[in-house]
C-alpha positions as CSV (number, residue, x, y, z in Angstrom):
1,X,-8.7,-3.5,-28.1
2,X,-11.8,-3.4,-25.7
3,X,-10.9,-0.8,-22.8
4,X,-13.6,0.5,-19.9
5,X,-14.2,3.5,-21.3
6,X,-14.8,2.2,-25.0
7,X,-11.9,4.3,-26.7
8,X,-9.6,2.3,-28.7
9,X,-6.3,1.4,-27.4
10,X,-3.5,-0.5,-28.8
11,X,-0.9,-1.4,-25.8
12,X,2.4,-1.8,-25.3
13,X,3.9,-5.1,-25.4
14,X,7.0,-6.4,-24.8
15,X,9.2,-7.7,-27.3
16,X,9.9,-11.2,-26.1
17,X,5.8,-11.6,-26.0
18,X,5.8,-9.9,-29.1
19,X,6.9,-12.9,-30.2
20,X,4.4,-15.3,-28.9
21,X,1.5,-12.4,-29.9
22,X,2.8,-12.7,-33.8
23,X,1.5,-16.5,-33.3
24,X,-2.1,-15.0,-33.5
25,X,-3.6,-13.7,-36.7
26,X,-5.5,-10.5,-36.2
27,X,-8.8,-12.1,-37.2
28,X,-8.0,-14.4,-34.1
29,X,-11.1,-14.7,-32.0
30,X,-10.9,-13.3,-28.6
31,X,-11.8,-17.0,-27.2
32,X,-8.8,-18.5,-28.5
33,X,-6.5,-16.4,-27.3
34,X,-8.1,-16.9,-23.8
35,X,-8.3,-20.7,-24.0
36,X,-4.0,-20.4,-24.9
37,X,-3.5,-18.3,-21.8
38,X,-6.1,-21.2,-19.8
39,X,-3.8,-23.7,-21.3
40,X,-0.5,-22.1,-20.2
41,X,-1.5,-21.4,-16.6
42,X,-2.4,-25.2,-16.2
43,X,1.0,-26.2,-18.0
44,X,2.8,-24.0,-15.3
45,X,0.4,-25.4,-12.8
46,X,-0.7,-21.8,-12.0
47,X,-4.5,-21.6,-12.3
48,X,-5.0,-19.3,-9.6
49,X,-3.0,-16.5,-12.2
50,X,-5.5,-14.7,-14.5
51,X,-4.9,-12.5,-17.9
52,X,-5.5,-9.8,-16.0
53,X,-2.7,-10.4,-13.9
54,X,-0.3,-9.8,-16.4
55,X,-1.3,-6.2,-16.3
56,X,-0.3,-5.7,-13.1
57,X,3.0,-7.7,-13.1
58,X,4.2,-5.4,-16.4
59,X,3.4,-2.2,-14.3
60,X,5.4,-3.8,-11.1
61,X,8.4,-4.8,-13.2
62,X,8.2,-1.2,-14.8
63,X,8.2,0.4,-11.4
64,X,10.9,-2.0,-10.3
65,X,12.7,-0.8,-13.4
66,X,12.6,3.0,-12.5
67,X,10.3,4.2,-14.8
68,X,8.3,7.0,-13.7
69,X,4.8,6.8,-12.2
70,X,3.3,9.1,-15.0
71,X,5.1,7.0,-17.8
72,X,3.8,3.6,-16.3
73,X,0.3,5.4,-16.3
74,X,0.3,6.0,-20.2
75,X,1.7,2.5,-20.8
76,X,-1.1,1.1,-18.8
77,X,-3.3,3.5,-20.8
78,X,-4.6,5.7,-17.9
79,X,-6.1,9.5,-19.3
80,X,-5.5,11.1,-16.0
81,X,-2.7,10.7,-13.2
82,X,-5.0,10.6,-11.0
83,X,-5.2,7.0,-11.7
84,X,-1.9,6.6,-11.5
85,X,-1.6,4.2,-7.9
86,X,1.6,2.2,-6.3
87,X,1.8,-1.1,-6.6
């Protein structure tokens, strides 16, 4: 997976998107994955919402969940708790 720093990372996912994830064959180009996502927000009649987004709604429901700060940080694949930030 591509990350900022250009280590590779392989991240969590949970098993109900697992699901929806197995859909895709690993040779599945990046753009078609992104034109699904395009296609669901429409369908929901949610274009504001971007992939992105998801990130930061699976560290909310985390937090909401009672995991710890540090243990949301290494899901999210942060090196250093100093990136670790409330949401």
């Amino acid at each position: 997976m591509d990350t900022k720093n250009g280590d590779p990372r392989i991240p969590s996912i949970h098993p109900r998107i697992m699901v929806c994830v197995r859909r895709f064959s690993k040779l599945t180009p990046k753009i078609s994955i992104q034109c699904s996502f395009q296609r669901a927000r429409t369908v929901c009649r949610m274009p504001h919402i971007h992939f992105h987004d998801l990130r930061h709604s699976a560290a909310s429901e985390l937090i909401n969940a009672g995991v710890d700060l540090f243990t949301v940080g290494r899901v999210l694949g942060h090196k250093v708790p100093a990136q670790h930030t409330t949401i």
